[in-house]
N, C-alpha and C positions, 0 to 999 in steps of 0.2 A: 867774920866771914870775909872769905878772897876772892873774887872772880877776877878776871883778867885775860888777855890773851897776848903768850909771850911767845915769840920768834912765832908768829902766824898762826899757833897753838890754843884754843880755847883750856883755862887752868880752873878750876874751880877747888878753894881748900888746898892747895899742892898738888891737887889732883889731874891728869891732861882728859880731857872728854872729849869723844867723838860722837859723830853725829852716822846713823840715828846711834842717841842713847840710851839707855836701860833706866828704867824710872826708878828702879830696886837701887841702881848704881846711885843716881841722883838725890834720894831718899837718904841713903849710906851718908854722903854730903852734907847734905842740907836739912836732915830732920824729916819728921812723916808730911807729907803735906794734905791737905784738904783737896777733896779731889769731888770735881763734878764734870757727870758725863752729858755730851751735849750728842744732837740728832749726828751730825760728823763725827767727831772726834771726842776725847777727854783731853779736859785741864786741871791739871795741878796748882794748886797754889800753895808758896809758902807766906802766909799771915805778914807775918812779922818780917819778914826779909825785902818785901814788895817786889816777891819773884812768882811767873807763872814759866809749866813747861804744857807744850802740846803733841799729845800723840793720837793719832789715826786707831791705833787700834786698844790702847792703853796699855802698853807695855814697853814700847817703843820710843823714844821723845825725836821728834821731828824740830823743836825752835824751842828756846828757851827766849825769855821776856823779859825784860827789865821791868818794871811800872815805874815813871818820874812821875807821873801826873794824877790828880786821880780823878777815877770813874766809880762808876755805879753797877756793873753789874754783878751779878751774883757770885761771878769766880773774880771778880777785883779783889786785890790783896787790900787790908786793913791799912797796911804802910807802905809806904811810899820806897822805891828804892834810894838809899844812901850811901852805901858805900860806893865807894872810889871804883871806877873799873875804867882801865888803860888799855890799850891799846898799842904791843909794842913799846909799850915804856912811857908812852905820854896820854893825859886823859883824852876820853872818849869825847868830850865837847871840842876839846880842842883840836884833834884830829878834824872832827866832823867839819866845823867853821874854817880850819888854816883849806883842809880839801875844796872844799864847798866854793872858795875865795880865789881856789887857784893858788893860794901862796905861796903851797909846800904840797908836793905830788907826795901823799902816802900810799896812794892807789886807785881805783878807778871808782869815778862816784857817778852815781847815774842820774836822770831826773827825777825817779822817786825817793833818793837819799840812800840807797842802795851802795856799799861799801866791799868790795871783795876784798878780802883778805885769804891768804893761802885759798884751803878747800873750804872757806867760809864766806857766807855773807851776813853781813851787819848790817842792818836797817833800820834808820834813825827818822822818827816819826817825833819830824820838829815845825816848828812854824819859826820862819828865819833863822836866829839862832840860837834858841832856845828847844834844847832836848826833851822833848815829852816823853819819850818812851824806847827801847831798844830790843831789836829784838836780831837772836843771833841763830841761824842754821845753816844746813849744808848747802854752800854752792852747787845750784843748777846750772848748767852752763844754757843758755839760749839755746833753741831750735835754729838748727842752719836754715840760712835764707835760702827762701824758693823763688826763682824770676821765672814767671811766665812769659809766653811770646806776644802776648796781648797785645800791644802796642810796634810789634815790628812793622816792617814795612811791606804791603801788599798791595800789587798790582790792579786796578778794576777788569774788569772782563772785559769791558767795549772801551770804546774811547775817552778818554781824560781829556777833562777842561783844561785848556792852555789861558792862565789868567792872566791877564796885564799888571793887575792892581792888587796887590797883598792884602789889600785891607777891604776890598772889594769879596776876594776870595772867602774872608774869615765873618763876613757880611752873611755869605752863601752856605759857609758850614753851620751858621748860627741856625741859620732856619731847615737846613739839610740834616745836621746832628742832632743837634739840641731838640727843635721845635717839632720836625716832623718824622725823626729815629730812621730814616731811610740809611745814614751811614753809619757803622759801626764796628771798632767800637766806639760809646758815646764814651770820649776824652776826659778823666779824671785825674786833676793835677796830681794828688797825693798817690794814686794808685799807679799813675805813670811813674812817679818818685820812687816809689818802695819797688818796683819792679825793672828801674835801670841799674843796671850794674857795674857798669861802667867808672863811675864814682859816686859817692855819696854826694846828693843836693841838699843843698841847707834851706826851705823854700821862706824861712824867717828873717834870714841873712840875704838872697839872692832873687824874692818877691819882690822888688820897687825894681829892678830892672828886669830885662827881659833873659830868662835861665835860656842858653842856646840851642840845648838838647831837646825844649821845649819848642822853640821857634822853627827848629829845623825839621822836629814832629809835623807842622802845620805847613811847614814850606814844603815838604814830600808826599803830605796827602792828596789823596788822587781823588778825583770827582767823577764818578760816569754822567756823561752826558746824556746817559737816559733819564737824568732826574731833571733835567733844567728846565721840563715842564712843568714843573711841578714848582717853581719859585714863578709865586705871583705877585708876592708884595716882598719887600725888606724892611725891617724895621729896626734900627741899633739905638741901642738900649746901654747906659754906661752898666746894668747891672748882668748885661747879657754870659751867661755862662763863656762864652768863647773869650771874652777881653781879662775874665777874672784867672782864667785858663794861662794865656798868654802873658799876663802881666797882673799876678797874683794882688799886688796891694796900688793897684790904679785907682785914683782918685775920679777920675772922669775931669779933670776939671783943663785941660791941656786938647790939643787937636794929633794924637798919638794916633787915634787909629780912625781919622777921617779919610775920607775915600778920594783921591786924588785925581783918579781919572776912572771913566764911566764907558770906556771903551767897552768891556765887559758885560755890559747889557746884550751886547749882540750875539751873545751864549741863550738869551734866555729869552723867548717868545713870547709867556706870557707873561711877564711885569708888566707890571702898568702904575706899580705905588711903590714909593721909597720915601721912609723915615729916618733920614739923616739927621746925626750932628750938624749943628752950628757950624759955617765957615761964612769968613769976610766978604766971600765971591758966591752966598747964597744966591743971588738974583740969577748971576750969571747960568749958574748950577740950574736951577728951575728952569731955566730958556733951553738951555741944551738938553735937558731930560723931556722937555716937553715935546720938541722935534721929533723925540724916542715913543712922544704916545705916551708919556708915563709922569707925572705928577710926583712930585718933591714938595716935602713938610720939616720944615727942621724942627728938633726936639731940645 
């Protein structure tokens, strides 16, 4: 028995198969197969070969299967697959690991293991580098991306707060956004992510600093000054939605986003309580907050 796929071409037997294929065609191949129909779909299985094919309506084959490993359910083949099956000329493990590794560009491998080849995808369901299973069908190509406006930039109706203090302001959106939903929309990293288009953000790679596109999101947000009534206490929190926002893999353990100056307060009539971070000039901090009427705790 030959499977293979040469110059981009699924081969089975000498044979070229496309997808979807005919299970009569596959049969012709490969011999009758044992065939169980499940609530979706039917599977075929060839016993002895350690091959399954899958079709929607049973006449059609949508993915043909390798089996390397074995399982237990009722359409698992008895044997395990063993022959040789290349890839372009060189085995499928090794394609899978030189890709995987970066070594050698055979083609574009994705996080699930996912291989394109030609109008095919190959998908190697391994744990490191070891192939448990392969299964091969037609290239879907992705749904094009949709970017919403969600996140552009929008004027308040009345007047915007003019802040002194960046970290003061991001103090105010914690309890304005997050805590009390007055602004919106409520700011989600990965959703602001998948909706700039601008360039791709890597938030695994560019989380320990600060993403630009993000900072300058929070430097252009506009605050109506109808809500300043409504902040009567501050409270920063290293676990506060707004700092995990702004600076995805912070530690808390640094003075990033301590409040520098408290000029700001004079936006907001009824504070009277702020829970700040630690700084060396707490005393000082608590004398001049208290002149303000308003009580300082460090956390």
């Amino acid at each position: 028995m030959q499977i293979a796929i040469v110059n981009d071409k699924l081969i089975i037997n000498k044979k070229e198969i496309s997808f979807p294929a005919n299970i009569r065609e596959l049969q012709a191949l490969l011999g009758n197969a044992r065939h169980v129909k499940k609530q979706y779909n039917h599977i075929y299985t060839w016993d002895e070969e350690g091959i399954l094919a899958y079709s929607n309506n049973g006449e059609l084959v949508e993915a043909i299967h390798l089996e390397m490993f074995r399982n237990k359910f009722d359409f698992s083949p008895k044997n395990l697959f063993k022959a040789p099956f290349d890839i372009n000329a060189e085995d499928c493990r090794v394609v899978f690991v030189k890709t995987r590794k970066r070594l050698k560009k055979v083609s574009r491998l994705d996080d699930g293991g996912s291989l394109t080849v030609g109008d095919m995808t190959v998908y190697f369901d391994a744990e490191e580098d070891n192939v448990q299973a392969i299964t091969i069908s037609q290239y879907m190509p992705p749904a094009p991306e949709v970017h919403s406006d969600k996140y552009s930039y929008r004027k308040v109706d009345g007047e915007k707060i003019q802040f002194t203090d960046f970290n003061f302001k991001l103090a105010v959106i914690q309890q304005l956004m997050y805590e009390k939903k007055f602004i919106a929309p409520v700011f989600d990293l990965y959703e602001f992510i998948r909706d700039h288009s601008a360039r791709e953000i890597d938030v695994e790679e560019e989380g320990y600093a600060f993403i630009p596109e993000v900072t300058a999101y929070f430097e252009a947000l506009e605050i109506d000054r109808k809500y300043a009534a409504e902040i009567t206490e501050i409270s920063q929190d290293g676990g506060d939605e707004v700092y995990g926002s702004m600076l995805r893999f912070w530690d808390g353990e640094d003075d990033t986003f301590n409040i520098k100056s408290f000029e700001d307060t004079r936006h907001f009539p009824n504070l009277r309580k702020m829970k700040l971070f630690y700084a060396d000039n707490f005393e000082e901090i608590t004398k001049e907050l208290a002149a303000k009427n308003i009580t300082a705790e460090p956390i």
